[in-house]
C-alpha positions in Angstrom: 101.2 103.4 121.5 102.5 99.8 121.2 101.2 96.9 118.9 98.4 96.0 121.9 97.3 99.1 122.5 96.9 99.2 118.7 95.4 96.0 118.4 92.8 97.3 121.2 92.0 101.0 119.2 91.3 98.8 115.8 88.8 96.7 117.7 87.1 99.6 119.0 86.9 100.8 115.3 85.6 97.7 113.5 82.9 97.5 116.3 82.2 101.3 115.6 82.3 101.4 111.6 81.7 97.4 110.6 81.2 98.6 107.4 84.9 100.1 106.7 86.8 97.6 104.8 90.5 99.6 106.6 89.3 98.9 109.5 89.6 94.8 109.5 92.7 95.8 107.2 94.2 97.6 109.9 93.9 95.2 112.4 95.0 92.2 110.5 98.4 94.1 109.8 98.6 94.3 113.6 97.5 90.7 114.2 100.3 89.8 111.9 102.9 91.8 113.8 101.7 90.1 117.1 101.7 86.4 115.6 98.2 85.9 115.2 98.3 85.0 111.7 94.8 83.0 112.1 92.9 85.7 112.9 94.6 88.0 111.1 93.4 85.8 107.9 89.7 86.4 109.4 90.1 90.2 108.7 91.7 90.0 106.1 89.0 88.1 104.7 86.3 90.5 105.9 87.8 93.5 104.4 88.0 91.7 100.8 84.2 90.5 101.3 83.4 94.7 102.1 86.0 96.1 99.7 86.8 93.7 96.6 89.4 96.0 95.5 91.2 95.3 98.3 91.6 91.7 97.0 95.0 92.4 94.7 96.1 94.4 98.1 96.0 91.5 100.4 97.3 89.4 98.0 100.7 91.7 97.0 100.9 92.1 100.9 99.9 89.0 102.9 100.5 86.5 100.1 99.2 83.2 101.0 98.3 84.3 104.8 94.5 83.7 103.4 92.3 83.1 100.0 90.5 86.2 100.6 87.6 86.1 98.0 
């Protein structure tokens, strides 16, 4: 499986489970690898907003990629 066909299998599971905060964690960490640092903040942002734990995750991780709140 490369990063694309990665990206594609996260979509398909934040479309299936939009309630799963490792879902949009997931596919920001792929976003990332491909460049897409933009929309990889958007994720990132969601899975805070579902999982506020996540928040000190994101942060150790992704640094200033996004203000996740």
């Amino acid at each position: 499986m490369d990063r694309f066909d990665a990206m594609q299998a996260f979509a398909r599971v934040v479309d299936l489970m939009p309630e799963w905060a490792d879902g949009y964690y997931a596919m920001a960490k792929v976003l990332v690898v491909v460049g897409e640092m933009e929309a990889a903040g958007i994720y990132l942002q969601q899975a805070v907003q579902l999982d506020p734990n996540k928040r000190a995750l994101v942060a150790a991780e992704f640094g200033q990629l996004t203000d996740a709140e």
